[in-house]
C-alpha positions in Angstrom: -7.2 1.8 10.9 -4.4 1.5 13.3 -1.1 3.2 12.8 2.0 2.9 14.9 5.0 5.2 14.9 8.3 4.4 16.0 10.6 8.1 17.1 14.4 7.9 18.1 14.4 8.9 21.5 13.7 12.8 22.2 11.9 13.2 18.7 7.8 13.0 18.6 6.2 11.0 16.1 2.9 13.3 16.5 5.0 16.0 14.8 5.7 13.9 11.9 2.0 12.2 11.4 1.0 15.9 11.4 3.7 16.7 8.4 3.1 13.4 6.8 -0.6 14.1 6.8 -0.4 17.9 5.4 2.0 16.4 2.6 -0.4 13.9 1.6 -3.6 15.9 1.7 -2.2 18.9 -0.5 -1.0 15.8 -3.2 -4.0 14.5 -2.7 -6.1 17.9 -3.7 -3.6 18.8 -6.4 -4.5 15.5 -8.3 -8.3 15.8 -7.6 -7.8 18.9 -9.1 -6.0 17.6 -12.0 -8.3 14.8 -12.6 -11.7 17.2 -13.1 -9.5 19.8 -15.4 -8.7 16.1 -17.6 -12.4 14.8 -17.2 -13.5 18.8 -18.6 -11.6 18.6 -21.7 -12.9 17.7 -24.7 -10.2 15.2 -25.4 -11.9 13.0 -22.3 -14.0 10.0 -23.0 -15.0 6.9 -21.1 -13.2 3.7 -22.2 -14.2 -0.2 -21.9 -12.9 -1.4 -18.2 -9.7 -3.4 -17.8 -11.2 -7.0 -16.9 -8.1 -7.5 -15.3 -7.7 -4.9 -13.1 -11.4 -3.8 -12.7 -12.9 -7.3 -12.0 -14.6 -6.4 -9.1 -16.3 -3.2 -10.9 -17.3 -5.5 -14.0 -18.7 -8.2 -11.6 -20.5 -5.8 -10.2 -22.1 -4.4 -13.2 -23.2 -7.7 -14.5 -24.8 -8.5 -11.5 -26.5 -5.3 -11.4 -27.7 -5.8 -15.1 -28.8 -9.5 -14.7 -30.8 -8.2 -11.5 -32.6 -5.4 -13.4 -33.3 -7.8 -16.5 -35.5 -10.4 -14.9 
């Protein structure tokens, strides 16, 4: 991946990456957390996949099936 930052003069765009990246990760970690409490509880279960927005995942598990079938 390439990323480019653009500073007004005098400022450093390192310094931002670095806050932009610390933002991100601790969101990030806070709703991984989240997600494993809500996949614990007992309210939790698997639902059918969204053929419209999971395409890709159910063509994937059709081929899978049709290539351990035969």
């Amino acid at each position: 991946m390439s990323l480019r930052l653009r500073a007004l003069p005098g400022q450093d765009p390192e310094e931002f990456l670095k806050a932009f990246h610390q933002v991100t990760q601790v969101e990030d970690a806070d709703v991984a957390a989240r997600v494993q409490a809500a996949v614990k509880s007992p309210a939790f279960f698997v639902g059918p996949l969204t053929r419209d927005f999971e395409e890709s995942i159910t063509r994937f598990h059709d081929a899978y099936l049709e290539a351990i079938s035969t």
